[in-house]
C-alpha positions as CSV (number, residue, x, y, z in Angstrom):
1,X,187.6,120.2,-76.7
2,X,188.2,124.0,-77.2
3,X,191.8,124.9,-76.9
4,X,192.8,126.5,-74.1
5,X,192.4,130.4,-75.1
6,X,189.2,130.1,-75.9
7,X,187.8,128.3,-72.3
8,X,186.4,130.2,-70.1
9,X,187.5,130.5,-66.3
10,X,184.4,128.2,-65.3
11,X,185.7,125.4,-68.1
12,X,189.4,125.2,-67.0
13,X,188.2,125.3,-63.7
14,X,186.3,122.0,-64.6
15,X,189.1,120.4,-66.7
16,X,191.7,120.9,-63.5
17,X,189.2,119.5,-60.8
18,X,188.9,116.4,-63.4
19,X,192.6,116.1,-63.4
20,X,193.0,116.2,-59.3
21,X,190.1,113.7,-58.7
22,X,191.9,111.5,-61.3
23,X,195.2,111.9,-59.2
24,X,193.6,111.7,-56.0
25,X,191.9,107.9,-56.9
26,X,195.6,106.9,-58.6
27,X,196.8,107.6,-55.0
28,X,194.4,105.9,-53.0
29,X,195.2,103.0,-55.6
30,X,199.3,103.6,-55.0
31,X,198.7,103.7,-51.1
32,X,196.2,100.7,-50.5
33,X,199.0,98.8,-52.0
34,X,201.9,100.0,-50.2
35,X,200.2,99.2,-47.0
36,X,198.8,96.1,-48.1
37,X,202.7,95.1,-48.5
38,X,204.1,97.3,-45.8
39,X,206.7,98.3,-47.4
40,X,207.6,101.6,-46.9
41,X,205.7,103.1,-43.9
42,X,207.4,106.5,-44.6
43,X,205.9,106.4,-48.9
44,X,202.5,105.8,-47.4
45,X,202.7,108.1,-44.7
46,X,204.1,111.0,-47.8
47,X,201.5,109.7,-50.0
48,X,198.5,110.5,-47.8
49,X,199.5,114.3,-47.1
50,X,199.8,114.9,-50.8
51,X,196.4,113.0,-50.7
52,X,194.9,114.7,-48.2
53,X,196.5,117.8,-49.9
54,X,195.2,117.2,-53.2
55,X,191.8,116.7,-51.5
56,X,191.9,120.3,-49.8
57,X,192.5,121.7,-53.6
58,X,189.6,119.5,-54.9
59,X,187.3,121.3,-52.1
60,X,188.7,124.5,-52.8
61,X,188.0,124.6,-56.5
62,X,183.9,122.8,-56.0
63,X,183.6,125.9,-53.7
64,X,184.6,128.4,-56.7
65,X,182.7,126.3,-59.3
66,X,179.4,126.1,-57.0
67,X,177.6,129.3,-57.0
68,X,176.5,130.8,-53.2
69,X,173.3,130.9,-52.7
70,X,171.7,132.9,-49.7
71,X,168.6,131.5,-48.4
């Protein structure tokens, strides 16, 4: 892997939608257990915002990576 100076916008772009997918599973992970032992209804409730957050980024940064086309 290139270091980061000498990726382009397009590549970090990449490397950063990698890293929030990653997180995004690791939560879905984190909150099928919580509420599998209901626990802490307030972590799981916290834990799918910053999902749901995490999944508004992920959308954000497909829509920069994929070109528009007009048809």
């Amino acid at each position: 892997m290139k270091p980061p100076s000498e990726m382009n916008h397009n590549e970090v772009l990449g490397i950063e939608l990698e890293v929030l997918r990653q997180e995004h599973r690791d939560l879905d992970l984190a909150i099928a257990v919580l509420a599998e032992k209901s626990i802490d209804h307030l972590a799981v409730k916290r834990l799918k915002k910053k999902k749901l957050h995490i999944k508004d980024h992920i959308s954000r940064l497909e829509d920069e990576l994929t070109p528009d086309i007009i048809a």
